[in-house]
KOLVEXMAR-314234 format. One record per atom (N, C-alpha, C): residue number from 1; x, y, z. Coordinates in Angstrom, 2 decimals. Atoms other than C-alpha are relative to their C-alpha. Example, Ala and Ser with C-alpha at 12.3 -4.5 7.8 and 13.67 -1.06 7.14 Angstrom:
{zanu 1, {0.89, -1.19, 0.00}}
{zanu 1, {12.30, -4.50, 7.80}}
{zanu 1, {0.90, 1.20, 0.00}}
{zanu 2, {-0.82, -1.19, -0.06}}
{zanu 2, {13.67, -1.06, 7.14}}
{zanu 2, {-0.77, 1.09, 0.73}}
# end
This chain:
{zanu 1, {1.09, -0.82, -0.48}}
{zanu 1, {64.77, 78.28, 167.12}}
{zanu 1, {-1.33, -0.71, -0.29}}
{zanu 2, {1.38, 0.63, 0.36}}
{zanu 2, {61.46, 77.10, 167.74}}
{zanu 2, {-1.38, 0.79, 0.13}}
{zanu 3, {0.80, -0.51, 0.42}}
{zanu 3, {58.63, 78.40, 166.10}}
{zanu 3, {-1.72, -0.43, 1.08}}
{zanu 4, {1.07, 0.79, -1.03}}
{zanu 4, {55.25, 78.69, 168.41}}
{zanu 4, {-1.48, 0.06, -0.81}}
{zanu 5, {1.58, -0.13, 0.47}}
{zanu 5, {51.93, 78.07, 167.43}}
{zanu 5, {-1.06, 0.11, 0.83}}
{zanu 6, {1.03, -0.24, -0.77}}
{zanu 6, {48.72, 79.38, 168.49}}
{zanu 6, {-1.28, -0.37, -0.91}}
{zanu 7, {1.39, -0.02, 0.43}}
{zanu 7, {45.55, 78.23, 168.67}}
{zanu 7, {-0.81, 0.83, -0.08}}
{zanu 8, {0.66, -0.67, 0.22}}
{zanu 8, {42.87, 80.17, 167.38}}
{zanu 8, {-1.21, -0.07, 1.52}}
{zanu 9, {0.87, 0.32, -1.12}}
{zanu 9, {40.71, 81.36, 170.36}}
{zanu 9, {-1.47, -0.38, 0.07}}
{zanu 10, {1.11, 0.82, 0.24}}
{zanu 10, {37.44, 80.22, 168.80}}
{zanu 10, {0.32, -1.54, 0.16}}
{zanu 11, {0.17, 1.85, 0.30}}
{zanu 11, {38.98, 76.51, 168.27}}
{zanu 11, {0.13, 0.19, 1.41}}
{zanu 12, {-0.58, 0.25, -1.30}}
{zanu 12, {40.10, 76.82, 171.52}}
{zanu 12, {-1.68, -0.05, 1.38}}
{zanu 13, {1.57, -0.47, -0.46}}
{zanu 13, {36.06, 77.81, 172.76}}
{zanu 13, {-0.34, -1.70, -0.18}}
{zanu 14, {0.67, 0.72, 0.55}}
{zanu 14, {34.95, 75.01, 170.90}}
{zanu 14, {0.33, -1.38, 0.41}}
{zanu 15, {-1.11, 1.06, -0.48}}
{zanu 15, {37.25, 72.29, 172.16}}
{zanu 15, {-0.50, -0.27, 1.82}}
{zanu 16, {0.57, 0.12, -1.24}}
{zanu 16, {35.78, 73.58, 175.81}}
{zanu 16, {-1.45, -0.10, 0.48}}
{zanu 17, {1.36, 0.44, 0.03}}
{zanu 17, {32.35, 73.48, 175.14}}
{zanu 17, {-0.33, -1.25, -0.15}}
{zanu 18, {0.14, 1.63, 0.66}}
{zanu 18, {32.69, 69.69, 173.34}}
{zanu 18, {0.24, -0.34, 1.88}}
{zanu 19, {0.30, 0.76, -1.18}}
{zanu 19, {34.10, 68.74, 177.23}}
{zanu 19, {-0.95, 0.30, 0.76}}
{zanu 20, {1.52, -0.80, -1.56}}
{zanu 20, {31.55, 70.82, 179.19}}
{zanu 20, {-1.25, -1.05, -0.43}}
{zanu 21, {1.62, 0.80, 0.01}}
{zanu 21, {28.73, 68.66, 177.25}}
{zanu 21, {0.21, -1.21, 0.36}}
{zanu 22, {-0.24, 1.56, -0.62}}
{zanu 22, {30.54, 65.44, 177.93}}
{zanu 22, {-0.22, 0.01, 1.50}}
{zanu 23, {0.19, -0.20, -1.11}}
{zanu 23, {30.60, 66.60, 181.17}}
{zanu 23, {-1.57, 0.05, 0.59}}
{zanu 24, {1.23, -0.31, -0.62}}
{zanu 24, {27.16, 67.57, 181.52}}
{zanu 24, {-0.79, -1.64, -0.41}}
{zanu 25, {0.38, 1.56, -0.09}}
{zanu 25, {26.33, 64.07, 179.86}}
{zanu 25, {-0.08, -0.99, 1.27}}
{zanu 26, {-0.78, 0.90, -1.58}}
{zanu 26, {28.04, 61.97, 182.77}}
{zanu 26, {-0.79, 0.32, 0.32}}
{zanu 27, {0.72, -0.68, -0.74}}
{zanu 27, {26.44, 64.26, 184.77}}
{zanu 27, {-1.99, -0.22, 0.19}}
{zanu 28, {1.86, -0.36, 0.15}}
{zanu 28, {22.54, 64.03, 183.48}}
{zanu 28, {-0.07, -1.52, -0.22}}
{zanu 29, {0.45, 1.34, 0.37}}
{zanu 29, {22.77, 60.40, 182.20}}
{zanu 29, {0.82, -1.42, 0.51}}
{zanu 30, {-1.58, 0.62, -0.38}}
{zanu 30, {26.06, 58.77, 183.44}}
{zanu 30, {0.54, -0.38, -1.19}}
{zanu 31, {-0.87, 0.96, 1.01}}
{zanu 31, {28.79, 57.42, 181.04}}
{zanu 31, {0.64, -1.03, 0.78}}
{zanu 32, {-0.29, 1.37, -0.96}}
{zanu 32, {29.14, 54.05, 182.31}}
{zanu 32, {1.04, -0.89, -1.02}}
{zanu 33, {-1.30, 0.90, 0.45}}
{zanu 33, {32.36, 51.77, 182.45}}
{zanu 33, {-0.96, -0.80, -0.28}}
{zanu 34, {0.95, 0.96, 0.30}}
{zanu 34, {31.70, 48.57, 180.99}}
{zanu 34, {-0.05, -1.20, 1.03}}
{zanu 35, {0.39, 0.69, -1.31}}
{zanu 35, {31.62, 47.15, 184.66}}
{zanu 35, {-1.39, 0.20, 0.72}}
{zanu 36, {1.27, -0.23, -0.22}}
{zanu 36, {28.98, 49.02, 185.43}}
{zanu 36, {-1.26, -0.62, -1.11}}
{zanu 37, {0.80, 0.53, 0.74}}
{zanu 37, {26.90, 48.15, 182.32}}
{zanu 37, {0.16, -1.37, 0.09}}
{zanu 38, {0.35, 1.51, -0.36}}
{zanu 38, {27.62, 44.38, 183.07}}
{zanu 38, {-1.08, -0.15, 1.47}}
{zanu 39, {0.90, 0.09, -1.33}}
{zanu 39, {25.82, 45.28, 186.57}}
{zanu 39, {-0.96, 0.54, 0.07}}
{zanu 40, {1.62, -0.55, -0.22}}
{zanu 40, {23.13, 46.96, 185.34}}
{zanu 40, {-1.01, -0.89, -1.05}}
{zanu 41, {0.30, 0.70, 0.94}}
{zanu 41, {22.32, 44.97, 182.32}}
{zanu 41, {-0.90, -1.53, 0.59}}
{zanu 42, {-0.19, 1.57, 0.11}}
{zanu 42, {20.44, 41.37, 182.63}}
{zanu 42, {1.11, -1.21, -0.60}}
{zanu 43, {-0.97, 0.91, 0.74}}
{zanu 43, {22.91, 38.70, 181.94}}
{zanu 43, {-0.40, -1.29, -1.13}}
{zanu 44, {0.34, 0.19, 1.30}}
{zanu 44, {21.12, 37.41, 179.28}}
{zanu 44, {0.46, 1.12, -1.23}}
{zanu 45, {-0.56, -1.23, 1.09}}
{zanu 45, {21.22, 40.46, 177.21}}
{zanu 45, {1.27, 0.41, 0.29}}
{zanu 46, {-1.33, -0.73, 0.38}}
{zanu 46, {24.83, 41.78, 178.04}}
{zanu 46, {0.85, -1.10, -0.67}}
{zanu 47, {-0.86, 0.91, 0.09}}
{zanu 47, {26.13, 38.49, 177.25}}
{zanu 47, {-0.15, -0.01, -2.00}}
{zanu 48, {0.71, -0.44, 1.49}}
{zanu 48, {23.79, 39.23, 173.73}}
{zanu 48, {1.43, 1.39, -0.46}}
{zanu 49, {-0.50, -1.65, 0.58}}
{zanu 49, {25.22, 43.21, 173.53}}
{zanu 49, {1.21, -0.18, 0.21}}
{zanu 50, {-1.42, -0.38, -0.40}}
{zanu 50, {28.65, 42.70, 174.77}}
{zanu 50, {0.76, -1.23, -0.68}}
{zanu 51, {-0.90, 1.14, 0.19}}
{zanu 51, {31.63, 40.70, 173.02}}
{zanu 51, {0.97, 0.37, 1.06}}
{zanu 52, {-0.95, -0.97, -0.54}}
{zanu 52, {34.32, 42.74, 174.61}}
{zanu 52, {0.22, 1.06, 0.54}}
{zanu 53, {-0.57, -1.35, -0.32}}
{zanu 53, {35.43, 45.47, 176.64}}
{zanu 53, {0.73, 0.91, -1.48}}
{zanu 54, {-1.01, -0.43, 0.84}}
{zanu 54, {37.82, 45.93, 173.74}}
{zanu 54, {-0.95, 0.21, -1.49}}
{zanu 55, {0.75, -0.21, 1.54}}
{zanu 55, {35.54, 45.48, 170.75}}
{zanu 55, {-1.20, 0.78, -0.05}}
{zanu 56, {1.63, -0.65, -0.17}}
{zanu 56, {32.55, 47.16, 169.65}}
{zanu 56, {-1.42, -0.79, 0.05}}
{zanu 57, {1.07, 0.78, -0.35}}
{zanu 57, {29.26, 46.19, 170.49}}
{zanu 57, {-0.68, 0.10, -0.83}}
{zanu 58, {0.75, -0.22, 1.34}}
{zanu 58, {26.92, 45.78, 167.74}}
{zanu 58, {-0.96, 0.63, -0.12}}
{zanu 59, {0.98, -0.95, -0.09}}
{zanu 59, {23.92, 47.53, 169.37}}
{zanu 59, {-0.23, 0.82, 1.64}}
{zanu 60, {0.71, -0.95, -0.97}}
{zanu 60, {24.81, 49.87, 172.05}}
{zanu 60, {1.11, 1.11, -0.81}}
{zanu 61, {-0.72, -1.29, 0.57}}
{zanu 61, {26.46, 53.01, 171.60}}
{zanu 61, {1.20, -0.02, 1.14}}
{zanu 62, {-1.03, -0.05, -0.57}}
{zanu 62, {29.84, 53.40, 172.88}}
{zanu 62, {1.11, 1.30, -0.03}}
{zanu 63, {-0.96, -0.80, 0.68}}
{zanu 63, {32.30, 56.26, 173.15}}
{zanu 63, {1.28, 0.33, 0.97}}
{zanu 64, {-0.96, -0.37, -0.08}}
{zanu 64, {35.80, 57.06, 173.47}}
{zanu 64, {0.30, 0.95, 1.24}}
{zanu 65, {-0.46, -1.12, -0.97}}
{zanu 65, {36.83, 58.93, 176.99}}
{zanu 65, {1.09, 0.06, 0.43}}
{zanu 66, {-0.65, -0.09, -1.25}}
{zanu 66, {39.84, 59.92, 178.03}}
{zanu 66, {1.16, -1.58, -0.62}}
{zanu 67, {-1.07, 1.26, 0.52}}
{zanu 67, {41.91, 56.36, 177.99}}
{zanu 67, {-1.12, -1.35, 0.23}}
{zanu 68, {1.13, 0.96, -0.03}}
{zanu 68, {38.44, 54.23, 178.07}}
{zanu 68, {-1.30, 0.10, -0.42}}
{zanu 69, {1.66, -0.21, 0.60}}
{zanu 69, {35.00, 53.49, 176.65}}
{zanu 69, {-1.00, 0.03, 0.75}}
{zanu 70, {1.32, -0.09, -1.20}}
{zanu 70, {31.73, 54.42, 178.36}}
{zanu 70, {-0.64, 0.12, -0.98}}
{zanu 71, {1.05, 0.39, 0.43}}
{zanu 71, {28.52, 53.81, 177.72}}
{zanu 71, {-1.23, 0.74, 0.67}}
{zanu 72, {1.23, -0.94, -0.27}}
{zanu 72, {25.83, 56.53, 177.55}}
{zanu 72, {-0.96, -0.49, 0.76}}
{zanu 73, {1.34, 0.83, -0.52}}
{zanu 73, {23.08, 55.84, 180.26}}
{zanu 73, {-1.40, 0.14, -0.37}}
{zanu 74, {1.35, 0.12, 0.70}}
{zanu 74, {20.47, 56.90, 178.30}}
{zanu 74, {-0.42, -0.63, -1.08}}
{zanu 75, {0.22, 1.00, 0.91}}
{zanu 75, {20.49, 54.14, 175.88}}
{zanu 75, {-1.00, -1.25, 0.68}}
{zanu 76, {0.73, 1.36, -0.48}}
{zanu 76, {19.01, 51.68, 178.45}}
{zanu 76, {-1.10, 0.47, 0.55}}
{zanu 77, {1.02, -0.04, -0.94}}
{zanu 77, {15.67, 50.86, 180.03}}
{zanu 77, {0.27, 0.04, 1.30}}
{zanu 78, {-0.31, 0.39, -1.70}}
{zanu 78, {15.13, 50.91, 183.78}}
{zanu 78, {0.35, -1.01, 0.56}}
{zanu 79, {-0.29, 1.15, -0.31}}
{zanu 79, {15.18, 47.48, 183.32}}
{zanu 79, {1.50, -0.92, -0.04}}
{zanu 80, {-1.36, 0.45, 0.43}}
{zanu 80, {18.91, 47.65, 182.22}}
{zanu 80, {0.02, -0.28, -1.28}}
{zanu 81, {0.28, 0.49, 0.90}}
{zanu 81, {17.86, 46.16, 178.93}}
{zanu 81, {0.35, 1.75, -1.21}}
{zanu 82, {-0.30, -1.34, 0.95}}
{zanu 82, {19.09, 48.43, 175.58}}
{zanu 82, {-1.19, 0.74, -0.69}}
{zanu 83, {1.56, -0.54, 1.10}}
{zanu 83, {16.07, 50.54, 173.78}}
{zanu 83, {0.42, -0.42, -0.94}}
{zanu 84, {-0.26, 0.38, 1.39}}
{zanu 84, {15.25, 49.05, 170.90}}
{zanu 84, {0.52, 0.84, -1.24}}
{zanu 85, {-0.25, -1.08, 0.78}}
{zanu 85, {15.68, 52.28, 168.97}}
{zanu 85, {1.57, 0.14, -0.26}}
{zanu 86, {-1.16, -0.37, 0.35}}
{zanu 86, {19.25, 52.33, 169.46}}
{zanu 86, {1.00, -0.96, -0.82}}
{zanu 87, {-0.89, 1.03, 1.25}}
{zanu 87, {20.18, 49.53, 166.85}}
{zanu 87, {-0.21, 0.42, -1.05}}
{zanu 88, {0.34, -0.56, 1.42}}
{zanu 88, {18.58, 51.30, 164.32}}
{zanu 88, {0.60, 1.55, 0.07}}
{zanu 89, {-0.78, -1.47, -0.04}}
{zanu 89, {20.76, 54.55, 165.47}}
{zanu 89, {1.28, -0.43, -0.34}}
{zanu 90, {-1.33, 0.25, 0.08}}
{zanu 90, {23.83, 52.48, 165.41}}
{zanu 90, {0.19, -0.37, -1.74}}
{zanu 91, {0.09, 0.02, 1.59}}
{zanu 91, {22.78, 51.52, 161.81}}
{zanu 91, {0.08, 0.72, -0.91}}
{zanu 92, {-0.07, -1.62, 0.71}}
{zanu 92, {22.23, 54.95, 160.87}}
{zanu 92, {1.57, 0.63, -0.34}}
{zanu 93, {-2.07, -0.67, -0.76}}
{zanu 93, {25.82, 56.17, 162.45}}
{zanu 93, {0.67, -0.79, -1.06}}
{zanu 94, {-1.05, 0.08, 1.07}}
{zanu 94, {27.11, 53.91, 159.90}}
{zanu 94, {-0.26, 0.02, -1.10}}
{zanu 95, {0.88, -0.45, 1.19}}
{zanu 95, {24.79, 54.33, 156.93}}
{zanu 95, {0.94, 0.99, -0.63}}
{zanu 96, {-0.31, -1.32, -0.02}}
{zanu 96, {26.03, 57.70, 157.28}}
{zanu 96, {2.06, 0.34, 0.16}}
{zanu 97, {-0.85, 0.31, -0.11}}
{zanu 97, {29.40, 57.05, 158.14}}
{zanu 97, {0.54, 1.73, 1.06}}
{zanu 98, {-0.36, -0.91, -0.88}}
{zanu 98, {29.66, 59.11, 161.38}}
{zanu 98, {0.14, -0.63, 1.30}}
{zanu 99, {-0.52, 0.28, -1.11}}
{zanu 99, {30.95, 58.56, 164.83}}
{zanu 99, {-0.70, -0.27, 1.21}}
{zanu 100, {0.90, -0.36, -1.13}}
{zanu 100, {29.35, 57.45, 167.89}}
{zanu 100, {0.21, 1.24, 1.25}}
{zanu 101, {0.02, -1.42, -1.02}}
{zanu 101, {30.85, 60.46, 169.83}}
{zanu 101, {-0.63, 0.91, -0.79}}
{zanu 102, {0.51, -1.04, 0.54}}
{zanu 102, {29.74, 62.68, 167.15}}
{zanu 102, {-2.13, -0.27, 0.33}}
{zanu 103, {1.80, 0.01, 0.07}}
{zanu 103, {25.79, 60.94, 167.52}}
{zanu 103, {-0.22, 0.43, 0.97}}
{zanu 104, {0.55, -0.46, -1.58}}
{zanu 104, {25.80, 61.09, 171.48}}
{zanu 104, {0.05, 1.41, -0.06}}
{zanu 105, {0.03, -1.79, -0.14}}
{zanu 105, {26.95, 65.05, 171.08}}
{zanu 105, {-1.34, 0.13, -0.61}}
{zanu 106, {1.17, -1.09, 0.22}}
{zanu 106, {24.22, 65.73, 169.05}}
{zanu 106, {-1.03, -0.64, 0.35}}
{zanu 107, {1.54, 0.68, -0.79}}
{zanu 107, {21.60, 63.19, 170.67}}
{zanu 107, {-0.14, 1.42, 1.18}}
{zanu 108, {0.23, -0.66, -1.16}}
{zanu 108, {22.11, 65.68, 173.82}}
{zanu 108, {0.51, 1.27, -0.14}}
{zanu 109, {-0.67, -1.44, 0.64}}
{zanu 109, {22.69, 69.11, 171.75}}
{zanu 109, {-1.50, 0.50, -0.03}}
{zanu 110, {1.09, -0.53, 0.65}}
{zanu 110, {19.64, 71.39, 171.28}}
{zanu 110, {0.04, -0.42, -1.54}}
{zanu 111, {0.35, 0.34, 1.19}}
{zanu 111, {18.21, 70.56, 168.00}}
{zanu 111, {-1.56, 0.64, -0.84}}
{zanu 112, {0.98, -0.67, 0.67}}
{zanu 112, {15.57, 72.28, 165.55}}
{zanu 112, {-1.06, -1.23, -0.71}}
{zanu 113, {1.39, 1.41, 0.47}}
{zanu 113, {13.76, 68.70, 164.54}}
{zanu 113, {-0.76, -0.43, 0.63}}
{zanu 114, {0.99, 0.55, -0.94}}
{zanu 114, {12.02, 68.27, 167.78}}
{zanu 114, {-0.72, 1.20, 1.15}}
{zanu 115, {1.02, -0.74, -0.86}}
{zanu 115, {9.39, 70.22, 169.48}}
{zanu 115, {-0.24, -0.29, 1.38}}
{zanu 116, {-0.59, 0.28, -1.30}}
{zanu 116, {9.30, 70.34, 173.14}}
{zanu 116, {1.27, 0.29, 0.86}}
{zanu 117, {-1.03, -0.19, -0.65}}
{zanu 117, {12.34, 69.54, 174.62}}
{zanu 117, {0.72, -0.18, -0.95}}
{zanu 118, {-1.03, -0.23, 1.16}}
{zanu 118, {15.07, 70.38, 172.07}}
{zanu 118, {0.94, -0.71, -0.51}}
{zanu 119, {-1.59, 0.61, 0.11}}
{zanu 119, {17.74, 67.74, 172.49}}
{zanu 119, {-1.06, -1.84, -0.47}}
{zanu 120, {0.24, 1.21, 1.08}}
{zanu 120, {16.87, 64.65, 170.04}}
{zanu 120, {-0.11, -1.25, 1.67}}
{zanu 121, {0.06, 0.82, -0.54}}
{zanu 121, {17.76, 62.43, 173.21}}
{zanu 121, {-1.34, -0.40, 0.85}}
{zanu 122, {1.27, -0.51, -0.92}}
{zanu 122, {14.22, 63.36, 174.93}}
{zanu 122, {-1.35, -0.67, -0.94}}
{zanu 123, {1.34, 0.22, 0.53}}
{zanu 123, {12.48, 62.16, 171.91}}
{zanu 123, {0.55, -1.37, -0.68}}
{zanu 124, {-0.94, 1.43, 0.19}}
{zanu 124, {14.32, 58.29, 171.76}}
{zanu 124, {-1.71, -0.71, -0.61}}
{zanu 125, {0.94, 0.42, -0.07}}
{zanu 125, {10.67, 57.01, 172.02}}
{zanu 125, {-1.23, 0.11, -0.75}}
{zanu 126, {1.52, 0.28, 0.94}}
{zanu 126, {8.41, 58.41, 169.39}}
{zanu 126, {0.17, -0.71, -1.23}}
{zanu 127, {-0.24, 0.52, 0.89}}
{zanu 127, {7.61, 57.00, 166.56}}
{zanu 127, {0.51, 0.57, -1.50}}
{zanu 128, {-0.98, -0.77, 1.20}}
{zanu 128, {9.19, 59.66, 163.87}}
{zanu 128, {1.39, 0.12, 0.44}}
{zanu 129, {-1.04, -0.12, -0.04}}
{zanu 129, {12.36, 59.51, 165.43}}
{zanu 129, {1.14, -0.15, -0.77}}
{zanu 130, {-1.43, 0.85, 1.24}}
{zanu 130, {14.58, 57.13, 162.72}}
{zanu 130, {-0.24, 1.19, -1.09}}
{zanu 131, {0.16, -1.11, 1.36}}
{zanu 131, {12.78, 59.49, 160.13}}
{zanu 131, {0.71, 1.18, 0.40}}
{zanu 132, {-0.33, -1.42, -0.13}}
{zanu 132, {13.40, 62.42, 161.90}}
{zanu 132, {2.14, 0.31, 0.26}}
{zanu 133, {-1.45, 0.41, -0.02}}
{zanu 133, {17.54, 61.24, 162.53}}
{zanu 133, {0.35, -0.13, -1.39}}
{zanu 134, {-0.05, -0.06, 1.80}}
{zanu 134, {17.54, 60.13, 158.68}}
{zanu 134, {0.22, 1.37, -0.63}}
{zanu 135, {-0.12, -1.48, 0.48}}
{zanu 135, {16.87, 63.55, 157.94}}
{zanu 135, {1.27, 0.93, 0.32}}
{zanu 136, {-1.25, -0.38, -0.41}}
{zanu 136, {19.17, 64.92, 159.93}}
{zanu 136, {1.60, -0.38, -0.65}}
{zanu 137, {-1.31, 0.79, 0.90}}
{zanu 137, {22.17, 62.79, 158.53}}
{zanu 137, {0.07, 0.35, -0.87}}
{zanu 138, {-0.46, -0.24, 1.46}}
{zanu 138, {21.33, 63.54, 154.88}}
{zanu 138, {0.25, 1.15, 0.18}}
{zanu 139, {-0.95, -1.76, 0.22}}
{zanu 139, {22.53, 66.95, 155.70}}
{zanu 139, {1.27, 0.15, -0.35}}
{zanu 140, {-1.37, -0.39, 0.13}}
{zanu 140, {25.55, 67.55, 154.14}}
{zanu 140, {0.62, 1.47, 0.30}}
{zanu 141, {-0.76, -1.48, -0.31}}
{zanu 141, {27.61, 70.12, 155.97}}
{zanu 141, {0.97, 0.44, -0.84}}
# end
């Protein structure tokens, strides 16, 4: 006899909200294969940011989809080129010893550290940002 298990219908909420924001990510910023980021990139710099499809890159952000890695489009300039800001996020992420799916969720989560527009990813560009991410991190949940 086999015993069934149920998920709790909160985890089960929570599990559908995590894809709805990935979704809405794609959607607002793209999550780009790393074909595309070789074609949007200068080939100076991807040849810099990229060792591997397979390995990690040392300063972009990368995450886990599905059965492949994409690459948040709001990490880059128009020019293709990576914001500088996001080497010192990827530094953080491991400072801290947290995940780049867990940073992108909450780069593009409402958030109570930034005035304006709510979602940390909106405010890549000022200059309290690392402080204001720092902060964030030393939170122990």
């Amino acid at each position: 006899m086999t015993k069934e298990f149920v998920l709790p219908p909160g985890y089960i909420r929570s599990i559908l909200r995590t894809e709805d924001l990935w979704r809405e990510i794609d959607k607002r910023f793209g999550l780009l294969a790393y074909s595309q980021v070789k074609e949007l990139m200068p080939e100076d710099e991807f040849n810099r940011s990229m060792v591997s499809e397979a390995e990690e890159s040392p300063n972009m952000l990368r995450v886990l989809r599905v059965d492949s890695y994409r690459y948040p489009g709001f990490q880059f300039e128009s020019d293709g080129t990576v914001k500088p800001v996001i080497q010192r996020l990827i530094n953080l992420m491991r400072q801290f010893n947290r995940s780049e799916e867990s940073l992108t969720l909450w780069l593009c989560s409402p958030s109570t550290y930034f005035y304006g527009s709510p979602e940390p990813v909106h405010h890549l560009d000022e200059v309290s940002f690392i402080e204001d991410v720092t902060n964030y991190m030393k939170i122990d949940w």
